[in-house]
C-alpha positions in Angstrom: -5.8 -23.5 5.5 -3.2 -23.5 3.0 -3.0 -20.5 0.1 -3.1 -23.6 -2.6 -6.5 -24.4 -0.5 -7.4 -20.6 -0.5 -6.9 -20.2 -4.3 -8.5 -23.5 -5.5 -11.3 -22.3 -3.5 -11.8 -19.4 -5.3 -11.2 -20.6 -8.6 -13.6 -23.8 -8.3 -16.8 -21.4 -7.0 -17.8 -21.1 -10.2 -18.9 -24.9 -10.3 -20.7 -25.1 -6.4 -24.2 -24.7 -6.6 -25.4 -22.6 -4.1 -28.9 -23.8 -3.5 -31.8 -26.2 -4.4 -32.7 -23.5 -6.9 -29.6 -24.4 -8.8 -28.4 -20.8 -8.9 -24.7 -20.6 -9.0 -21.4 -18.9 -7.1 -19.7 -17.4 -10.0 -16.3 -17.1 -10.8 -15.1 -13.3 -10.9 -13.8 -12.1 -14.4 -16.6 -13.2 -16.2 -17.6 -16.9 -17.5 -15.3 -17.1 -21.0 -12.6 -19.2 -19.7 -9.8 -17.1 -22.7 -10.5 -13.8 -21.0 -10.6 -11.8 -17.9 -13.9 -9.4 -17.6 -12.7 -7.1 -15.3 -16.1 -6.0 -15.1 -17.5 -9.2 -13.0 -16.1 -8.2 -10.2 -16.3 -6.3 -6.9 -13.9 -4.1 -5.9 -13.0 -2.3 -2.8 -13.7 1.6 -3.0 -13.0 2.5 0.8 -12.4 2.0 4.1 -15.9 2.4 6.1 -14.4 4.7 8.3 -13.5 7.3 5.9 -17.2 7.7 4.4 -19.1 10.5 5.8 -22.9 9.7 5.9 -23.8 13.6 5.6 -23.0 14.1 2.4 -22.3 12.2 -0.8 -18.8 10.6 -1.4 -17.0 10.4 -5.3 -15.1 7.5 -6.9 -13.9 6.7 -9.9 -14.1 3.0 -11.2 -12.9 1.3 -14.4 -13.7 5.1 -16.0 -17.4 5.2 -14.4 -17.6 8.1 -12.3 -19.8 7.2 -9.0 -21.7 9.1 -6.2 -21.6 6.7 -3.2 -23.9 7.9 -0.1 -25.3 6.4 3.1 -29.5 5.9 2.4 -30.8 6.1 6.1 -33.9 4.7 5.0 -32.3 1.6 4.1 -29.2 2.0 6.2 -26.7 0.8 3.5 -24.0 2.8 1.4 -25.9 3.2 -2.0 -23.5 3.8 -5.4 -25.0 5.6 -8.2 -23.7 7.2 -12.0 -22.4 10.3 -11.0 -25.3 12.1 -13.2 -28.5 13.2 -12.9 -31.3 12.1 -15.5 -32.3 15.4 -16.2 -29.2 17.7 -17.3 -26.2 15.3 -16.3 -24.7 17.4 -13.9 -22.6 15.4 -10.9 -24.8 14.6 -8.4 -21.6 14.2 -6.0 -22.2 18.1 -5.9 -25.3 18.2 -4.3 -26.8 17.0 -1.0 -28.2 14.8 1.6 -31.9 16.3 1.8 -33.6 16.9 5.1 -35.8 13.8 4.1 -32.4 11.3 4.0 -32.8 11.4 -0.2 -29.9 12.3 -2.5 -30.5 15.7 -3.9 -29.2 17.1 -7.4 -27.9 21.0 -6.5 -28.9 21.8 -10.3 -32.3 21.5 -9.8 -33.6 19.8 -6.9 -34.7 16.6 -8.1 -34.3 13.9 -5.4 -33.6 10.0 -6.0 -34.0 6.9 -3.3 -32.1 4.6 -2.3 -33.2 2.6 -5.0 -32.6 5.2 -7.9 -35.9 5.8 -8.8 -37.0 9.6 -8.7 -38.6 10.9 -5.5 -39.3 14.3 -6.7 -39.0 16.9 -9.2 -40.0 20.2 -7.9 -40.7 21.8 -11.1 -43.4 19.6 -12.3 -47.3 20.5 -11.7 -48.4 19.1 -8.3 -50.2 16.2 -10.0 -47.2 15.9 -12.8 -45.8 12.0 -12.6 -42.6 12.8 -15.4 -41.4 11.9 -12.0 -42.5 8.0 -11.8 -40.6 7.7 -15.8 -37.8 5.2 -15.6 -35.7 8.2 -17.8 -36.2 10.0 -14.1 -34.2 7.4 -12.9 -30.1 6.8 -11.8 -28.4 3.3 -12.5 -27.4 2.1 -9.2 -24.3 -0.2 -8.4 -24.8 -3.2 -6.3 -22.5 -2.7 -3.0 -21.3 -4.6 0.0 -19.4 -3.6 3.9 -16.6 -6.6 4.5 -13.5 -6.1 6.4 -14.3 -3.0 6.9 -14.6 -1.8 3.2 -17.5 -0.9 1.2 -16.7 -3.1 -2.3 -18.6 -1.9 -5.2 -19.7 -4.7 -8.2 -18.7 -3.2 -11.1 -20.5 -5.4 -13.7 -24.2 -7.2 -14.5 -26.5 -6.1 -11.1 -27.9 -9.5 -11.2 -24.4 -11.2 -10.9 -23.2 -9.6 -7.8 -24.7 -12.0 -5.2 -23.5 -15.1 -6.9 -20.1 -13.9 -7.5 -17.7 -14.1 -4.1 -16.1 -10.9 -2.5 -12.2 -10.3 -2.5 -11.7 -10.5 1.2 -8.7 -12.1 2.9 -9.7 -15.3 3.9 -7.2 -15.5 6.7 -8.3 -12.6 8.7 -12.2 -13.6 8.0 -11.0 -17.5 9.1 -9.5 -16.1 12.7 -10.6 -12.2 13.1 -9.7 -12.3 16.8 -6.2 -13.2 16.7 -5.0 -10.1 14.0 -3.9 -7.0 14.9 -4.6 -4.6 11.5 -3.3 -1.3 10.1 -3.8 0.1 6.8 -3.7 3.1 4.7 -4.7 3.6 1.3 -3.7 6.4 -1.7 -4.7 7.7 -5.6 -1.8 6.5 -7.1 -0.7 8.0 -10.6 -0.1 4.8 -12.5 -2.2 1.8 -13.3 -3.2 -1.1 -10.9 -1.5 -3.6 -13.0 1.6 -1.9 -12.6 0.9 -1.5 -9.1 0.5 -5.7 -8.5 3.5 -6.1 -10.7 5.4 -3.8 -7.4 3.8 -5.0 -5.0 4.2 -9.0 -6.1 8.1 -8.2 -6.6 9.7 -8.4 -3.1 12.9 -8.2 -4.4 12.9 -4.5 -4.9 12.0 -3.8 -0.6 15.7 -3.7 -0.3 16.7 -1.1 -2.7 14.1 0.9 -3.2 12.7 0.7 0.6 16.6 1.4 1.6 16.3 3.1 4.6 12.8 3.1 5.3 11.4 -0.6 5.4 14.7 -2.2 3.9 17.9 -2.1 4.0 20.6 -3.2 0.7 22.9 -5.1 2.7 19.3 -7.9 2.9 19.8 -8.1 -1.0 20.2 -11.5 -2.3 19.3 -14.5 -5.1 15.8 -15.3 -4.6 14.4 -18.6 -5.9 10.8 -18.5 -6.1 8.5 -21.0 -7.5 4.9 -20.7 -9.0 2.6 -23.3 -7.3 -0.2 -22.9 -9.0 -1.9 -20.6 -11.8 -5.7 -20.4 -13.1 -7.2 -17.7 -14.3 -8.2 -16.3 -10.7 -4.9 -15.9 -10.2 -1.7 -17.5 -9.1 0.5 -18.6 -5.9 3.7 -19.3 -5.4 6.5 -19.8 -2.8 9.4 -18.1 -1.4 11.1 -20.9 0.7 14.0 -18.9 1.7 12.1 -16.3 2.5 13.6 -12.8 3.9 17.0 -11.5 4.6 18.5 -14.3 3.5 16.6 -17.4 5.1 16.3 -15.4 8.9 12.6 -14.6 8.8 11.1 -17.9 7.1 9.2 -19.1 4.0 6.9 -16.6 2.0 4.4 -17.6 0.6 2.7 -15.5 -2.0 -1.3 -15.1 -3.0 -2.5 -13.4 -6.4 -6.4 -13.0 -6.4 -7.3 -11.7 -9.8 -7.9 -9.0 -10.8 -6.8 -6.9 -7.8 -5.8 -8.4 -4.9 -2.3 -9.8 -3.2 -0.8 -10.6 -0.5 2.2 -11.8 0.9 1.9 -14.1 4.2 4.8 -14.6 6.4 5.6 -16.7 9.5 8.9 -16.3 11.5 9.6 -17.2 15.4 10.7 -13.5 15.8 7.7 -11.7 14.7 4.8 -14.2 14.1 2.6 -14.4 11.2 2.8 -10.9 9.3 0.9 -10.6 6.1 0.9 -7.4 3.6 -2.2 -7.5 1.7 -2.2 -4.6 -1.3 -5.9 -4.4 -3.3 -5.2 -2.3 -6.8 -8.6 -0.7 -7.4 -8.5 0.9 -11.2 -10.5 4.2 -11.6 -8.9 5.3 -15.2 -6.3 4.5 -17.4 -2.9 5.3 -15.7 -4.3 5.2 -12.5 -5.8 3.5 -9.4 -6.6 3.5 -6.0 -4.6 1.3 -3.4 -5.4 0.1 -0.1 -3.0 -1.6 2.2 -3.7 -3.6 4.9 -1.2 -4.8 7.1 -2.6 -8.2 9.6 -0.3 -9.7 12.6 -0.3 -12.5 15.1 2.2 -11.0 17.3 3.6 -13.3 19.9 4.1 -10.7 22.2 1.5 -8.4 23.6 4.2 -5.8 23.5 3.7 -4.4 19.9 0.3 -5.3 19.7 0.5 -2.5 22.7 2.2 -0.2 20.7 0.3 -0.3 17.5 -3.0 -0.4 19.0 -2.2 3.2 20.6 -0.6 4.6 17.3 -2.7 7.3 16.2 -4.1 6.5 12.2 -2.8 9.8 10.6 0.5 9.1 11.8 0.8 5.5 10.5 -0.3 7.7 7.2 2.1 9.9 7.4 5.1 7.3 7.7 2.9 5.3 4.9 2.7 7.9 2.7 6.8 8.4 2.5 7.3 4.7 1.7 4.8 5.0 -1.4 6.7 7.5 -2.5 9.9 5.9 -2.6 8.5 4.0 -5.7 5.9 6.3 -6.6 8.0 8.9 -9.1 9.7 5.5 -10.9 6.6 3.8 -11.9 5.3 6.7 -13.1 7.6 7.0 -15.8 8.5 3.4 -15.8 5.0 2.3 -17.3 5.0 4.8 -19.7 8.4 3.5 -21.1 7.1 0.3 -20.6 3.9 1.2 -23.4 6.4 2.8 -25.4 8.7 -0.1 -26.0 6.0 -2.8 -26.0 4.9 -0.4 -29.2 8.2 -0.8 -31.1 8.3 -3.4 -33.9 11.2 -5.3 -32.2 9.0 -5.8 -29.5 6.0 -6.6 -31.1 4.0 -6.3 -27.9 5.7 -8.7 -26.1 7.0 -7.8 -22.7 9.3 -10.5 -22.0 11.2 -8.4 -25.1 10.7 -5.2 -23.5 11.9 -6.1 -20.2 14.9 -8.3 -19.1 13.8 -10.7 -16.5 16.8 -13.2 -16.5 16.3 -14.6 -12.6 14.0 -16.4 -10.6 13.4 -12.8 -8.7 11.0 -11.8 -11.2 8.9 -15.1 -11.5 6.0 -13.5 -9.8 6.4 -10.4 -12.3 6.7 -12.4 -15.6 3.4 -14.7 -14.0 1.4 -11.3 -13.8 2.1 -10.5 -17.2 1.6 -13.9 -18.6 -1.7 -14.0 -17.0 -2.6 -10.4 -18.3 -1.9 -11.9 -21.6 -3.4 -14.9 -21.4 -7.1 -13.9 -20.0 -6.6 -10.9 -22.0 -7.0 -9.0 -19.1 -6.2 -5.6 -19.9 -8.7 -3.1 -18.7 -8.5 -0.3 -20.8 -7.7 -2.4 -23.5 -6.7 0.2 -26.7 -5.7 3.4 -24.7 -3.0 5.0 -24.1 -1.1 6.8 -21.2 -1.7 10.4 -21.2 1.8 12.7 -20.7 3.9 12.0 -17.6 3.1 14.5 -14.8 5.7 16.4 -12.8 7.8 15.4 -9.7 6.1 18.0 -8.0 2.9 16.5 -8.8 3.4 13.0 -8.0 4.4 14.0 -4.5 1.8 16.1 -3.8 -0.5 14.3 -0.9 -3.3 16.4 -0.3 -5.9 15.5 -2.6 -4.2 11.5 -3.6 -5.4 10.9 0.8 -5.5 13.3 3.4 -8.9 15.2 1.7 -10.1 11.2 1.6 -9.3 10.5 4.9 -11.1 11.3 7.8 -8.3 11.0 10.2 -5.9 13.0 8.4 -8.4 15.6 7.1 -9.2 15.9 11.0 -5.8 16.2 12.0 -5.2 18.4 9.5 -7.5 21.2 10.7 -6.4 20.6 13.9 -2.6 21.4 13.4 -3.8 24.1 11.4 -5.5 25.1 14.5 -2.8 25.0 16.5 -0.5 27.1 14.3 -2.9 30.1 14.6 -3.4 29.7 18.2 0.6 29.1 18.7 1.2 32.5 16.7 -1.3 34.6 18.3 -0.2 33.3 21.4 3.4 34.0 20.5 2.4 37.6 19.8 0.5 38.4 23.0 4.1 37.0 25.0 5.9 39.1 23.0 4.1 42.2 23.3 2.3 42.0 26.7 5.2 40.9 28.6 7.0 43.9 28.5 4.4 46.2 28.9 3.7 44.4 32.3 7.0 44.6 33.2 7.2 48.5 32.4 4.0 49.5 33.9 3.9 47.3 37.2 7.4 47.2 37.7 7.1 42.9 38.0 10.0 40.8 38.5 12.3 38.9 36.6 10.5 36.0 36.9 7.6 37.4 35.2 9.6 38.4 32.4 10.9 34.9 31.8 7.5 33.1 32.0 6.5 35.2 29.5 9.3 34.7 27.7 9.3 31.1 27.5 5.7 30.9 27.0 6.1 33.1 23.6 9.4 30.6 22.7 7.0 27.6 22.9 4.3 29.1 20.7 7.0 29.6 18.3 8.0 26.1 18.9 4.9 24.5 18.7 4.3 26.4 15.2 7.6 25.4 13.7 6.3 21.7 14.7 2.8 22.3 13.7 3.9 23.6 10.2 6.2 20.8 9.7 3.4 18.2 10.7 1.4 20.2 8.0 3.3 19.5 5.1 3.4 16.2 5.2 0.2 16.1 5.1 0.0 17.7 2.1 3.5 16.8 -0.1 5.8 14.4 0.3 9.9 14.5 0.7 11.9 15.2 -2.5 14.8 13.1 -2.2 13.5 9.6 -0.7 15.9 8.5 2.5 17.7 5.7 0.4 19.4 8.7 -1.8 20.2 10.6 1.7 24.0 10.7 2.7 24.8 8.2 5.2 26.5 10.2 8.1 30.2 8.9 7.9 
């Protein structure tokens, strides 16, 4: 299936009737064929395997705040407002109850899977303030594909009729791809993220070093196939450092969701797939995913055995080579799009004079188009430091269960690598002294206190990168002469 197939698809399910009751598949974004309702849509929120069913899980979306948590009556991910009916506090702070219910820690009150009010302790045993719709929480349709939970952001009743972002490709032939993926909070919007993300001819500058490489820089002629207000997709015939990889072809899903699908006789088919989920203004949540058809077992081998938390870790660097730029950029960006000159326009503010940036000026032509802004009227708050934007702790490994785990683990390992350390240090001579042992003794201690020490320096190092990223990214490192 071809991605003109795949995107015609998507763009024509708002006229296929889905059964004899002429109910309809509708088109995400909304039914207003001049604008973009960001709203109508589901988004991705995260990975299934990062949720913990124990206790209840926070997001942000489009500005909403969200508690998401695993009903075990139902046995489905439920997604309420993140506030109680009774004194609005966060009910992310509270509880799973004994009983499987979600639990407000102000006062107690517990809510179903449904929303509706189980219980409120302080009423009278016959009270029924509890069966009052005020007692109850909106609830967000939600949905487990690919091994996300996707959350509908707009009109309840609308969510089954309107089709889930998924990548068709994988969902066509699951068996044959071999998938990675990471994700990360990312401290600008998602529109500037898909702008990134649909520009391939920044990998070999930016990326120097880590997934690129300068000398691969070169003219790049692609062409727009096709463009609707579900998105666009276009061609890369070329493709990759300079014609040796293959054609590209590329796939915008609107509102959130690209990829970039790529077959070469060295590698196979290798797709990156990028979903820009926006929680506020100036920011958004990414997910990455990263499908193969190897055709070799070899490094299907190889990635198969790769622990997650360390595919993070070397994730988490390449982010960062763009992260600090974009920050800034998209504030410049607002601030030149608000000077008379410019008069909003963007092709005025920026200077996009080859066929590198077609997929870039596409984007913006379709945000203006559909009018498909999401936080239409604000504006950027203050830019944030470097320090900030390279802090990693709380933008994915406190979101992530396999680097959260990890992380207590090497922090368990540095106190038992000191301590053990210590006792070398101090019990080996004492040995020697009072029992007169032999050198050998001596030594085994010795190097046993030397790898503790060892193991710490490696363990401490393994730590911070779990929680900030490298200052200088490797494409401004010295090459060794």
């Amino acid at each position: 299936m071809t991605a003109n197939t795949l995107l015609r698809d998507e763009i024509n399910s708002g006229n296929t009737t889905a059964n004899n009751s002429q109910s309809q598949t509708l088109a995400a974004g909304g039914q207003d064929p001049e604008r973009f309702d960001w709203q109508e849509v589901w988004y991705p929120v995260f990975y299934l395997e990062d949720l913990d069913k124990k206790k209840p899980n926070k997001f942000t979306l489009l500005e909403r705040d969200l508690v998401i948590w695993w009903d075990c009556h139902s046995q489905a991910w439920k997604a309420f407002d993140d506030r109680c009916p009774h004194r609005l506090v966060p009910l992310s702070e509270g509880r799973i109850a004994e009983d499987g219910l979600l639990e407000c820690p102000y006062h107690g009150w517990a809510f179903k899977g449904d929303g509706s009010c189980d219980r409120i302790p302080q009423q009278p045993e016959n009270g029924d303030a509890h069966r009052s719709k005020r007692a109850c929480v909106k609830s967000l349709p939600t949905a487990e594909r690919q091994g996300m939970l996707f959350i509908y952001a707009g009109k309840p009743e609308n969510a089954s009729n309107v089709k889930i972002p998924i990548v068709d490709p994988i969902e066509a032939e699951p068996e044959k791809w071999t998938l990675f993926g990471t994700f990360r909070d990312l401290p600008y919007d998602a529109i500037t993220l898909l702008e990134n993300v649909l520009d391939a001819s920044h990998l070999p500058f930016t990326h120097h070093k880590s997934v690129g490489n300068r000398a691969n820089a070169a003219p790049m002629f692609l062409e727009v196939l096709e463009t609707h207000k579900h998105g666009f997709n276009g061609t890369w015939a070329e493709g990759p450092r300079r014609g040796k990889l293959g054609r590209q072809d590329t796939t915008f899903i609107a509102p959130s969701l690209m990829w970039h699908d790529l077959t070469s006789k060295q590698f196979g088919r290798t797709m990156t797939v990028v979903y820009a989920t926006p929680t506020r203004k100036g920011e958004c949540r990414m997910f990455a995913r990263f499908p193969f058809q190897f055709n070799s077992a070899i490094p299907r081998f190889f990635i198969s055995i790769m622990p997650r938390w360390y595919s993070h870790i070397g994730q988490n660097g390449i982010l960062e080579d763009d992260q600090i730029f974009l920050h800034y950029q998209e504030r410049y960006l607002e601030q030149a799009l608000a000077q008379p000159e410019n008069d909003g326009n963007y092709a005025k503010a920026f200077y996009l004079p080859t066929s590198a940036d077609t997929y870039v000026s596409e984007l913006r032509k379709w945000v203006n188009r559909y009018e498909a802004d999401p936080f239409v009227g604000q504006r950027l708050t203050p830019p944030i430091a470097k320090e900030v934007l390279l802090e990693r702790y709380h933008s994915h490994t406190s979101k992530c269960a396999s680097c959260r785990q990890s992380l207590r683990t090497v922090r368990s390992l540095k106190t038992a690598s000191i301590i053990t350390a210590a006792i070398a240090w101090t019990v080996t001579p004492l040995i020697s002294y009072f029992l007169s042992t032999n050198l050998l003794t001596i030594a085994v201690g010795s190097a046993a206190a030397v790898i503790a020490i060892a193991v710490w320096f490696i363990c401490n190092n393994l730590e911070r990168k779990f929680i900030y990223g490298q200052e200088t990214p490797l494409r401004n490192l010295s090459s060794a002469k």
